[in-house]
Every structure is written in structure tokens, then in C-alpha cells.
C-alpha positions in Angstrom: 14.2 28.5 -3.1 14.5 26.6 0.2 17.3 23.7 0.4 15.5 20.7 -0.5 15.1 18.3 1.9 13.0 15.6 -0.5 13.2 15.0 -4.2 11.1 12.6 -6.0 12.3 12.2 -9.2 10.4 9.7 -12.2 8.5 8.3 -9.8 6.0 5.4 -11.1 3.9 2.9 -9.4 2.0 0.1 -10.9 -0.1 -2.8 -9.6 0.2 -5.8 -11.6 -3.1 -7.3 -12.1 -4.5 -10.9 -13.6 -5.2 -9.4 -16.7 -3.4 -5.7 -17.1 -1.0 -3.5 -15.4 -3.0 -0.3 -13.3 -0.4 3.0 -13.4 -1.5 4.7 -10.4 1.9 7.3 -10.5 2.7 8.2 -13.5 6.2 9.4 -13.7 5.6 11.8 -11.2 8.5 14.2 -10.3 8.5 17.1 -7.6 10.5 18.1 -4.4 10.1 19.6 -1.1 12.2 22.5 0.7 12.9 22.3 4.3 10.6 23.7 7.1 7.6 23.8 4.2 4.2 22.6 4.0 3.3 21.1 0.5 -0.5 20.5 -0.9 -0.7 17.6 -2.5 -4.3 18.1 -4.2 -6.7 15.9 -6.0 -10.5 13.6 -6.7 -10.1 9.9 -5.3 -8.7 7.9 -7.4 -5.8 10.9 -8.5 -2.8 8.9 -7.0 -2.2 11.1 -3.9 -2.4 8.3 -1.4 0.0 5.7 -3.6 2.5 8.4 -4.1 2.7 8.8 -0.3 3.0 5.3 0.2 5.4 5.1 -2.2 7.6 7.8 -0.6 7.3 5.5 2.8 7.7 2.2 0.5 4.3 0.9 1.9 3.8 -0.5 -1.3 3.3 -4.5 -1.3 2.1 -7.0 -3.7 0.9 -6.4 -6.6 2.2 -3.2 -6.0 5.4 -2.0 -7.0 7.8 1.0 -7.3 10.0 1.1 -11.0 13.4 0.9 -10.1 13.6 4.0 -12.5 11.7 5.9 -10.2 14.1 7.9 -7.2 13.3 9.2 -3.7 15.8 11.0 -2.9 15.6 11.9 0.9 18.7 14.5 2.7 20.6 12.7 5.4 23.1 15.3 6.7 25.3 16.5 3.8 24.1 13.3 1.3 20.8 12.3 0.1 19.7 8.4 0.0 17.9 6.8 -2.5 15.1 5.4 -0.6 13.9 3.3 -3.4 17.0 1.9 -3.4 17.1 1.2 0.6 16.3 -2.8 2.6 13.0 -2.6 4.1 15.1 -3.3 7.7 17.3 0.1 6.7 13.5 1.6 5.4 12.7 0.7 9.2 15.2 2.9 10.7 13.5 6.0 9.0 9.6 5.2 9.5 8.2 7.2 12.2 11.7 8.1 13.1 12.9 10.4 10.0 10.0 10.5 8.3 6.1 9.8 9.5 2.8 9.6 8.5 -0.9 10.3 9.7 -2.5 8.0 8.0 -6.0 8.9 7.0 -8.4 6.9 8.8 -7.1 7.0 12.3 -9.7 4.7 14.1 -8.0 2.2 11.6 -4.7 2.7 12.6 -4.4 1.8 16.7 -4.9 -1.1 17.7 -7.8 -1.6 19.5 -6.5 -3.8 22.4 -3.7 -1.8 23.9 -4.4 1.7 25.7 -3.2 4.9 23.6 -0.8 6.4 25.9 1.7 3.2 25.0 0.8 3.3 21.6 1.8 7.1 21.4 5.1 6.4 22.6 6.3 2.9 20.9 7.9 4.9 18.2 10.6 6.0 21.0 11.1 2.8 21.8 11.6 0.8 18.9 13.8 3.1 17.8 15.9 3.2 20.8 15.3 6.6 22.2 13.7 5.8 25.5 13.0 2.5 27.3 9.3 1.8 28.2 8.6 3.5 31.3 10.7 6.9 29.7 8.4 6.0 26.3 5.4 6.5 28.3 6.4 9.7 30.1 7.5 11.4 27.1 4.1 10.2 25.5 2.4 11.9 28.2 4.5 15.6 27.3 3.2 14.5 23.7 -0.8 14.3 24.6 -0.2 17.7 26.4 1.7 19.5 23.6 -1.4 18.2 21.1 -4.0 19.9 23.5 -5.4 16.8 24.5 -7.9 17.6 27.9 -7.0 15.8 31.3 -4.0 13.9 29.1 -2.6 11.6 32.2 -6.1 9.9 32.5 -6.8 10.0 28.6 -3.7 8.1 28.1 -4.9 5.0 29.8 -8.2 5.2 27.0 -8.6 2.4 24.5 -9.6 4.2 20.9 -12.8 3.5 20.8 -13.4 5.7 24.0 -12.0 8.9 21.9 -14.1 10.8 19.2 -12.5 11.6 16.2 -11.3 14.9 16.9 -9.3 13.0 20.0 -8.3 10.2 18.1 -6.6 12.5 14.9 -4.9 14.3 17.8 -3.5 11.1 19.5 -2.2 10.2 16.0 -0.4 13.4 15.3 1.3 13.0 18.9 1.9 9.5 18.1 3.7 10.8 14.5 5.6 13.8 16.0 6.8 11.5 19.1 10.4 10.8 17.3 10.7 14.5 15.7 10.4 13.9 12.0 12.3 16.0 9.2 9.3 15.5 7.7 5.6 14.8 8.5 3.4 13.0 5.7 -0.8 14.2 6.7 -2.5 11.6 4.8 -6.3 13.6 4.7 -6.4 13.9 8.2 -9.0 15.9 8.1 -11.7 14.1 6.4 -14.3 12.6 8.6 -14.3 15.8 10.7 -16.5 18.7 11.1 -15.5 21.8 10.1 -14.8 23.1 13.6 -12.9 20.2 14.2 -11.0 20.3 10.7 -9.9 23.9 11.8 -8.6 22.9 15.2 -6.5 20.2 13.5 -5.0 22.2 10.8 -4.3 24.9 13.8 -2.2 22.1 15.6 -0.6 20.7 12.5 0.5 24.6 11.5 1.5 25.3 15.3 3.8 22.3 15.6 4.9 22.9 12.1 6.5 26.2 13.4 7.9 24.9 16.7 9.8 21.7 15.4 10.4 23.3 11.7 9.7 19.7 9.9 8.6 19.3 6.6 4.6 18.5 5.9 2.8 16.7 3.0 -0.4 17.1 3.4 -2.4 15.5 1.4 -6.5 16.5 0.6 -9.5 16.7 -2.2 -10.1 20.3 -0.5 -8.3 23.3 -2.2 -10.7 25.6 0.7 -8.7 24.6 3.4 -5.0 25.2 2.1 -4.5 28.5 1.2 -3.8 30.3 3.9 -1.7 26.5 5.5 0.4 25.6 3.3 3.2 27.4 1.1 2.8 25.4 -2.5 0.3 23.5 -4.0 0.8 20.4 -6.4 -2.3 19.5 -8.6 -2.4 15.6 -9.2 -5.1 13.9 -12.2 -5.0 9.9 -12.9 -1.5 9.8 -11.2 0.5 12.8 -13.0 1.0 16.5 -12.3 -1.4 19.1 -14.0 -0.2 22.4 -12.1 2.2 23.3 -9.2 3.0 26.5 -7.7 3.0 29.2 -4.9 -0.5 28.4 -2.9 -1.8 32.0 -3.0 -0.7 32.4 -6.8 -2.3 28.8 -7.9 -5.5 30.1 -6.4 -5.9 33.3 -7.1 -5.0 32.6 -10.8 -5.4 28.6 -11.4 -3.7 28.2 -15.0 -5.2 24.6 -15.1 -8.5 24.2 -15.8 -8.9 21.1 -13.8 -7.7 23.5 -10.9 -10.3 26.2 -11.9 -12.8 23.6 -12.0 -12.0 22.3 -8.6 -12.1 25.9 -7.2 -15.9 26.5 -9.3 -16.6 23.2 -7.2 -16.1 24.8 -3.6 -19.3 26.6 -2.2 -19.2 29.9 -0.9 -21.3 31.6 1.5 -24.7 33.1 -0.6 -25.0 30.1 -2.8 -28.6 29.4 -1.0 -30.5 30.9 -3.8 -31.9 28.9 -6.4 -29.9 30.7 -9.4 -26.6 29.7 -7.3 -26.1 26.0 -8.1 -23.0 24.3 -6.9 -20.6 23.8 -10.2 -19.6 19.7 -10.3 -17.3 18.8 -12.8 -18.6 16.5 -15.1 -17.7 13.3 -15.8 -15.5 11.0 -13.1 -11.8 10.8 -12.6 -11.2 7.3 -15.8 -10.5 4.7 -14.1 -6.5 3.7 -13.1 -6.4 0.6 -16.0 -8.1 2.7 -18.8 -5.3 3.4 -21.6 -5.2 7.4 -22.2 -3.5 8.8 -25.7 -4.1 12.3 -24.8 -4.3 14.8 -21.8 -5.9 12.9 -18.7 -8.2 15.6 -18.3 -9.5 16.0 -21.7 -12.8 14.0 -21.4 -14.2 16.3 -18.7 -12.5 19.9 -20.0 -14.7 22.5 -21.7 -12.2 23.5 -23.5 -10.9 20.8 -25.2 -9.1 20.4 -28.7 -8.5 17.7 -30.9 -4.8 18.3 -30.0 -5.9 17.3 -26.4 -7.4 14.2 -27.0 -4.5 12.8 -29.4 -1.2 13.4 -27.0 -0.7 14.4 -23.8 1.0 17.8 -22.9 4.1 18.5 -21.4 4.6 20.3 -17.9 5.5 23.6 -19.0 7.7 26.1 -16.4 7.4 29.7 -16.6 7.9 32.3 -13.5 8.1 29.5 -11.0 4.7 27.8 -11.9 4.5 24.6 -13.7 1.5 23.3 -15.9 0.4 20.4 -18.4 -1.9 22.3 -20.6 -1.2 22.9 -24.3 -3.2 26.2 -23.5 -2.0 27.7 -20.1 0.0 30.2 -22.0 -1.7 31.0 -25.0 
């Protein structure tokens, strides 16, 4: 097992609404080892974004982290409580020890300063380099991401770069300060495939050079085996399954992971027998009170012991699972 660099321990996240609490984390625990990429997998609405968020305490009002919950993050020989943490000493590790792509990039630069400045800022509000030395190193940044004729790019506003551009200027703009760890918010998404595997290529390439930490976060299971090194199933805010990548998908012991594996097309399925599985049903919604296993409502196989409590995660040859049936 790799020394852990992250452990999130009990975490829970609720907004309080007029009329009723929302749990969008659900005393989720789970950790990460050093120099590892982690797949943090689920449908909208499964509580990958807020637990994300909650590990960066971007959560405001209504929002809030339980005071039960711990983020334990390793600083040298120690590990701080980041829960526990002042947003100004919370400041001091944003996009300095830890950073995030966040998922709609477009959304995320401002729109009236150039890029090339907005690449570097990290390095400068955290005291690493003065403006003009912000800028150069911003420029070494755009280059290491592969961005073409960088020097001139740099003075572009974002709405002069396509997508592609504009993920690429974000992951320069999150690796500028050399995170222990890197939090990939979808960055995929709006992408075309081309362009999706170009920007896991990059992600996996500085992975390897600067030996960070990755979440990456995604609705895809096609795109992670082969990226990242463990997978961690999230359903309405709790864990269903976790485990080695190549082991949860080559032998999913979930069924909501075997039914998000059924959902991926594969090439052939152009025939009319071959239609595209979709899992019935939609992920209940964050405020709706569930007795039994969150999944129950949409699984085929189902029992009445499903429906009346929810399961415990299970551990058993390093996998873990939430099923009363993954072993039996």
C-alpha cells in the first residue's frame, strides 16, 4: 500500500434548506496514496463534485461540512485536519498544496484579463515569484502543456481559445505552484473524444514527471482503466464499491458498477438487436429519505432485505463493497 498522502475520514456534507436538510455526502470515508491517480466515479447528482469541494472547503452557505467529518491532509511528518483549518490558513494550501480543475473551464477565467497572467497568479499570491517572474514561468507552463506558439497565446483573452486550449491553459494554471495533489474535476466533459484523449495523455504525462496525487473525477468508467490505479464507486453521496481499476472492471462486484459498464457502447452495437443498456430509473433525488440500499429502486436483483436497511461496506482481498450480495 502506498503512504497516504490524503485521508478522508466520516465525511458528511449537507445543505440546509427552508424546509429540509439535503445529504449530498454521506459519511463518506476513503484515502489516497502518494504519486496515485484515484477514480472517483458516478451519475450526476452522486456527490462527486460536493465531495471535492469539500476536500478544498469550497463549501458556502447553506452548505456545510459536519464537524465530525475529517480531511486529513500529510504536511511533512504530520497530517492537518483541514476541516478543522481558518479559511486564511485554507488559503495558503489552494492552488499551492493542493489544486483543482474545475469542470467547466470557460467559467473559471475571467474574461477581462489575458490568460498568460491568469496562468501564473497562483505564483504570486503565494509568494513564489513577483509579477514579471509569474509571467515568465507561466510561459514554461503553456509550453510544458503543449500549447502551440505559447508566447503569443499567452496574450489571448478565453474566449479566443477552443476548449481543448482552454482545459490545457487550466491544467498549466493548476500545476503552476506544483501540487501534492491535483483534484480533475470532469475535465473532460464537453470534449470530443480526440480531444478527451489528448487531455488524459497530458494529465497522465505530468502525473509521472512531478509525481502528485490526482482525483479525477468522471460519469465515464471507458476512459479510466488503463489512467488511473483505483476506482471508487459513489451513489446518492455514499460508497458502493472501491478497488484496483483493472480488477473493479474486469469483475465489477456492484451491480450499480456492472450496470454502468452494460451502459458504455462498444464498437458493433450498430445492429438493431444491439441496443444500448440504460439503467432504469434516475439517481432519487438528494432530499428523498432512503431506509434501505440507495440503489435498490433501480437493481434487478433486489430483495426485501435491500429495501428495508442499507448494507454495510464489506472488505475482502483489498476490494470494498455495499451489497448484501457481493459475496454470496
Amino acid at each position: 500500500m502506498k503512504e497516504k498522502i490524503l485521508e478522508i475520514k466520516n465525511l458528511t456534507t449537507r445543505f440546509h434548506m427552508v424546509d429540509r436538510d439535503i445529504t449530498a455526502v454521506d459519511s463518506l470515508s476513503f484515502d489516497l496514496g502518494s504519486h496515485e491517480i484515484l477514480a472517483i466515479i458516478g451519475e450526476s447528482g452522486s456527490g462527486k463534485s460536493v465531495t471535492n469541494l469539500s476536500i478544498m472547503k469550497l463549501i458556502d452557505e447553506p452548505g456545510e461540512i459536519s464537524a465530525e467529518s475529517r480531511i486529513l491532509f500529510r504536511d511533512g511528518d504530520k497530517y492537518l485536519d483541514l476541516n478543522k483549518l481558518s479559511e486564511k490558513e485554507m488559503e495558503r494550501i489552494r492552488g499551492d498544496r493542493i489544486s483543482m480543475i474545475f469542470q467547466e473551464p470557460s467559467a473559471s477565467f475571467n474574461p477581462l484579463f489575458r490568460l498568460g497572467s491568469q496562468v501564473g497568479e497562483s505564483l504570486h499570491l503565494h509568494g513564489k515569484r513577483n509579477k514579471e517572474e509569474a509571467y515568465h514561468e507561466a510561459l514554461k507552463l503553456l509550453a510544458q502543456v503543449h500549447i502551440p506558439n505559447f508566447s503569443l497565446r499567452a496574450q489571448d483573452y478565453p474566449f479566443q481559445m477552443s476548449g481543448g486550449m482552454l482545459q490545457r491553459m487550466m491544467i498549466a494554471q493548476a500545476l503552476a505552484c506544483h501540487p501534492d495533489i491535483l483534484i480533475a474535476d470532469e475535465p473532460t466533459t464537453a470534449l470530443d473524444v480526440t480531444t478527451q484523449a489528448q487531455i488524459l495523455g497530458l494529465l497522465k504525462e505530468k502525473q509521472k514527471e512531478t509525481g502528485m496525487s490526482v482525483i479525477f473525477i468522471t460519469h465515464d468508467l471507458a476512459l479510466v482503466e488503463d489512467f488511473c490505479d483505483r476506482i471508487l464507486i459513489l451513489y446518492a453521496g455514499s460508497l458502493m464499491e472501491e478497488g484496483n481499476a483493472r480488477d473493479v472492471i474486469s469483475n465489477p462486484m456492484h451491480p450499480y458498477t456492472r450496470d454502468l459498464l452494460r451502459s458504455i457502447p462498444k464498437p458493433g452495437m450498430f445492429k438493431d438487436k444491439d441496443k444500448l443498456f440504460a439503467i432504469p430509473g434516475k439517481v432519487p433525488d438528494p432530499g428523498e429519505k432512503i431506509e434501505g440500499c440507495p440503489y435498490a429502486k433501480r437493481c434487478t436483483g433486489c430483495t426485501a432485505e435491500c429495501l428495508a436497511k442499507k448494507p454495510d461496506i464489506t472488505e475482502k482481498d483489498g476490494r470494498k463493497v455495499r451489497c448484501f450480495h457481493a459475496y454470496s
